[in-house]
N, C-alpha and C positions, 0 to 999 in steps of 0.2 A: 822830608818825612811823610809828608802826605802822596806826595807821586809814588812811592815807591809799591803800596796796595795796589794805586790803582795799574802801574805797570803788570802787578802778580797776577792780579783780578783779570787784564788783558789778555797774558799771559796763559790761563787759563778757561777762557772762551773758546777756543777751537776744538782741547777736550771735550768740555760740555756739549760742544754743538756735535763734537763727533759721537758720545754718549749717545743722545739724544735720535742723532739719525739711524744712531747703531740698532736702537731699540723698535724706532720704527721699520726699519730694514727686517729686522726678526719677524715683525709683528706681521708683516705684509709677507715676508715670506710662509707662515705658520699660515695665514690665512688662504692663499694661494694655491700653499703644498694640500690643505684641507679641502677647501672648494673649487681647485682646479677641475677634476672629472666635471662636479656638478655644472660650473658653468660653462664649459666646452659643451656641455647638452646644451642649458638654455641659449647657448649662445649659436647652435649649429640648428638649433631648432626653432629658431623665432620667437620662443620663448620672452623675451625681453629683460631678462633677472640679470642682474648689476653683480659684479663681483660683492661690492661692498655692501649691497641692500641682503644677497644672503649674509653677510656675516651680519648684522642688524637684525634678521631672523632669529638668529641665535642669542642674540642681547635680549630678544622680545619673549625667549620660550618656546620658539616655534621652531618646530623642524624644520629644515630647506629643503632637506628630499621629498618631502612630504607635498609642500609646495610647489614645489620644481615639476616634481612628476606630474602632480596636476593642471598644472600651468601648462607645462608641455602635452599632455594628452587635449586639452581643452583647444590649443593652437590649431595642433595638429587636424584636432576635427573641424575647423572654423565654428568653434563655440566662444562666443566674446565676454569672457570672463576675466577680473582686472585679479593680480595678485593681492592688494588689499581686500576684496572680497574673500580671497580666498584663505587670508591671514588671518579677517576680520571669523570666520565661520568655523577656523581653527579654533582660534581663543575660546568660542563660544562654547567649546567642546562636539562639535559635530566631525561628521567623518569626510572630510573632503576627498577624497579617491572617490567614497560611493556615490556620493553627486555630482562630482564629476562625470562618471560613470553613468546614471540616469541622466544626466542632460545629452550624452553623445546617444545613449541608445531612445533619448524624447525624439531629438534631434532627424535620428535616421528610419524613426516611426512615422513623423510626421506631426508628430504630437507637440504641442502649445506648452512648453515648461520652460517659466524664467527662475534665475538663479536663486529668488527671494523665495517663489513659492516652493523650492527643492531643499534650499535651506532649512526652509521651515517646517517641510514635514521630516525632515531628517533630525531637526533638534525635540522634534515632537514625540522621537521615539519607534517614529515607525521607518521600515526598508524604505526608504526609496526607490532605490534600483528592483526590490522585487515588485514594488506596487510597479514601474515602468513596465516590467516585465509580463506582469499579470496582467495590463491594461494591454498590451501586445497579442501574448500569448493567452487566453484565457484559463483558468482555474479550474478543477473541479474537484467539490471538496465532499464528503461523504457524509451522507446524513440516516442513521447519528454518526456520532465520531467516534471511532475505531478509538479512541484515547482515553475512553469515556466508560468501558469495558462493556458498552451494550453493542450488540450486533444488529437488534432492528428494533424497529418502532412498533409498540403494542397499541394497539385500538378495537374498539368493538362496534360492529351494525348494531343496527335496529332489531335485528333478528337475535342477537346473544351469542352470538359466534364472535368468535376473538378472531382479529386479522393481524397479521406481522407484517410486515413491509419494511421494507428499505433503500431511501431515495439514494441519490445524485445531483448536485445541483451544482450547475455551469456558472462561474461568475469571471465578471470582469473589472478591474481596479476603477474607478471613478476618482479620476486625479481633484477634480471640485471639492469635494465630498471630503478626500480623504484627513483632512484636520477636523478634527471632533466628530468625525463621522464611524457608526458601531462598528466592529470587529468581523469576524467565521462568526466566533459563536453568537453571535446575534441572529444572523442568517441560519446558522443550524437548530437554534431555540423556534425563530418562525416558521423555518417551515417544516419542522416537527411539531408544530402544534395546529399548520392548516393541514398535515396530510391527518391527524390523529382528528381535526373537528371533517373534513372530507367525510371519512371512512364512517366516523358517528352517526351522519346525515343520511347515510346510505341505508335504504331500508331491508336491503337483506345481503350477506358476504359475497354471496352469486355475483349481484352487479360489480363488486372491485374485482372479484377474479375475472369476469367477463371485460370489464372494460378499465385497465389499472389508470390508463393515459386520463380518466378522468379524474381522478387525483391529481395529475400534474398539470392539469387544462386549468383545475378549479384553485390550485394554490398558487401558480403565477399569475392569474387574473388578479389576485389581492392586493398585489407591490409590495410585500414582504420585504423589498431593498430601500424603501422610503427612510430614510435618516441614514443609513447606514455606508460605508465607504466603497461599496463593489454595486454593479450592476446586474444582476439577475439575467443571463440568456436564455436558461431552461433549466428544468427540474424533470428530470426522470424517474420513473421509478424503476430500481435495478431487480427490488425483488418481491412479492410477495405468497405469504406464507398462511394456511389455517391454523392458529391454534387450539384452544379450547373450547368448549360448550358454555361459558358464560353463565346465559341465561340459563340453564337445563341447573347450573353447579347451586343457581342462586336460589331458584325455584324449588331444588332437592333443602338447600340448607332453610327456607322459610318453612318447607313443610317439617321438617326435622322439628324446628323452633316451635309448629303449632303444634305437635304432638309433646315435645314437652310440655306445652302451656295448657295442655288438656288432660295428660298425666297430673299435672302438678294441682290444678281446680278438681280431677275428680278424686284425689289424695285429699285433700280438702274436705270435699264432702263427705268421705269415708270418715274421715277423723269427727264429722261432725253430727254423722249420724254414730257414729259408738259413742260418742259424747252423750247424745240424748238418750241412745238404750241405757247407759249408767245412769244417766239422771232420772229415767222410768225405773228402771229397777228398783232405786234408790225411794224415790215414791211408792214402789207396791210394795216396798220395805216396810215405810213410814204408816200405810194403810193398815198392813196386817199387825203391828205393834198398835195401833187405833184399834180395830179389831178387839186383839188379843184384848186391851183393858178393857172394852166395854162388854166383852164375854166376861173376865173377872167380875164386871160390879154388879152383873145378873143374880147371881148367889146371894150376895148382899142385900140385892133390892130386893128377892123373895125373904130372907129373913127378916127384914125389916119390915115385909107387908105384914107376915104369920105373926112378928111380934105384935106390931099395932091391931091385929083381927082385920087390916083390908083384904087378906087371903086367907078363906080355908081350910083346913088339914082337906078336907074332898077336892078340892079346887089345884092344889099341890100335884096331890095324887092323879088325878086326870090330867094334866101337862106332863109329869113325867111317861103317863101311858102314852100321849101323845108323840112323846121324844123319841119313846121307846120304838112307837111304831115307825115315827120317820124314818131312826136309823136303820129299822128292818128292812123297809122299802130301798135305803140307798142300797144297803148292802147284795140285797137281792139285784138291782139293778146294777152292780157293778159287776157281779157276778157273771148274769150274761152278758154283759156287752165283752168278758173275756172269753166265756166261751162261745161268742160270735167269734173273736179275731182267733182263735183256736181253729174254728171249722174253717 
């Protein structure tokens, strides 16, 4: 009773094993039919990629074409870069073709690039291959920036004349430099603000029009590229322009300003002298009401002399004769002085 399992169980081993090799038989063929192209490259090209280590690629997340092709261009150029690095650079999420890519074109420049410092400006976010390129071929980038929607840089002499200009500046990638090192627009910020302090310095517009290269003499003398990821060749300037009269607009608008401010004081004064003729009037008002009662109490104080006898009746009578004559006297005198202004 007991032999009889293990005879079945026997029995039954050669299925299993034939299962078994069945499924690996599949599995190596699926793998095969998949990465045969690929490794008939790396395998024709020195590449050195395992049939099995690409399919391990694929268990890891990583493309093998991806890798292959740059393994393979890296070969080809004798740049000694291991497929783990290049695995390793994948995962990290950088772009392995394009440092790839910048190490063959470091490589055939002459230029000093290991795979760590390619990697690293490549995870850092910036081109690689165009910084290789740029450090190659140099750059030239426009100042201001055509992106920026200005067309030139405004500045003013000593004299009040407004100057326009518009540089050019030559630069070249500084592979040292380029982790943590500033951007363009760093380089287009300085040196629009040495050709704008140049141009200020200058004691009349004459001397930039006569001589523009002194702007560009006196802004690369400063090192404007100091911190920054590119090195500075030259700074030209492509154009410069006169604008406005400045000084003459500033000079019209202060005088403008002092004329109001002499309008406005001698408004002032106007309102301050009809202030005081109201307030005089108002006075020769208040006099002639003074007046007026102390003519009224004249009457009074002659009755009350006549009553007491300090005035009288002949002493009366002689004042009004008196009165009488004066206002003959006025009247005759006003008389003629009309028929003066008559003749």
């Amino acid at each position: 009773m007991i032999s009889l399992p293990l005879l079945a169980s026997d029995s039954n081993l050669p299925v299993i094993l034939g299962v078994v090799f069945g499924l690996v038989a599949i599995i190596l063929l699926i793998i095969i039919f998949k990465y045969a192209n690929l490794y008939i490259r790396c395998l024709t090209s020195g590449a050195g990629i395992g049939l099995m280590e690409l399919f391990l690629m694929s268990l890891r997340k990583v493309r093998p074409e991806v890798i292959a092709s740059a393994r393979i261009s890296a070969v080809q150029a004798g740049i000694d870069v291991t497929t783990k690095q290049l695995q390793a650079h994948y995962l990290a999420g950088g772009n392995v073709v394009n440092v790839v890519r910048a190490l063959i074109a470091a490589d055939r420049a002459g230029l000093d690039l290991p795979f760590n410092v390619a990697a690293g400006i490549d995870l850092a976010g910036r081109n690689v291959l165009d910084a290789v390129q740029t450090c190659v071929n140099p750059k030239i980038i426009d100042c201001p920036k055509p992106e920026s929607g200005k067309t030139e840089i405004v500045a003013m002499a000593k004299d009040g004349i407004q100057v326009l200009a518009r540089g050019r500046v030559t630069v070249r990638t500084n592979i040292a430099r380029l982790i943590g090192g500033a951007t363009e627009d760093t380089i287009i910020a300085r040196v629009g603000e040495g050709i704008v302090s140049t141009i200020g310095s200058s004691l009349s517009h004459k001397d930039v029009l006569e001589n523009p290269d002194l702007i560009s003499r006196t802004v690369l003398e400063k090192g404007l590229d100091a911190g920054t990821a590119f090195e500075i060749l030259s700074i030209d300037i492509a154009d410069v322009d006169i604008g406005d009269n400045i000084g003459a607009k500033l000079q019209t608008d202060q005088a403008e300003a002092d004329k109001r401010i002499a309008q406005a004081n001698a408004e002032v004064r106007r309102a301050m002298a009809v202030a005081q003729e109201q307030e005089m009037q108002a006075n020769v008002m208040e006099n002639r009401a003074k007046l007026v009662e102390a003519q009224a109490s004249v009457p009074l104080a002659m009755a009350d002399a006549l009553r007491n006898g300090q005035l009288g009746v002949m002493d009366y009578l002689r004042l009004k004769n008196i009165q009488a004559d004066t206002g003959m006297r006025q009247s005759l005198g006003g008389d003629d002085s009309s028929n003066e202004d008559a003749d």
